[in-house]
C-alpha positions, 0 to 999 in steps of 0.5 A, a space after each residue: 706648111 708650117 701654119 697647118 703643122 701648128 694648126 694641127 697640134 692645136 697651137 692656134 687656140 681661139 684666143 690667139 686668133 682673137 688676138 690675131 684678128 685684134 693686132 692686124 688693123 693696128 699692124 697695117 696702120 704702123 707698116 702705112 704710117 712708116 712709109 713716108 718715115 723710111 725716107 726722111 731716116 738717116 741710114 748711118 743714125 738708123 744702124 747705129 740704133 739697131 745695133 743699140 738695141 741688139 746689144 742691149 737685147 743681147 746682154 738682157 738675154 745673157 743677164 736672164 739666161 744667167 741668173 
């Protein structure tokens, strides 16, 4: 429902599917290619990096917000 609230509003230009169209090949290629990967990942090493990567989110979005 939503996509054709934003497709009403005229959100989805031509450049946007464009980029859509351009993005989707690559996209599927990372979801295949990762699929082996989710195996061999330690599960305590892969949560430890997310929560890196959250706090580091975080603090760049206070620094932006602050400034």
């Amino acid at each position: 429902m939503s996509c054709s609230v934003q497709w009403s509003a005229g959100l989805y230009t031509d450049q946007i599917l464009t980029y859509a169209l351009w993005c989707l090949p690559v996209s599927l290629l990372g979801f295949y290619l990762s699929v082996p990967l989710v195996r061999r990942i330690n599960v305590a090493f892969f949560r430890c990096i997310i929560k890196i990567i959250i706090v580091f989110a975080g603090c760049l979005c206070l620094y932006k917000g602050l400034a």
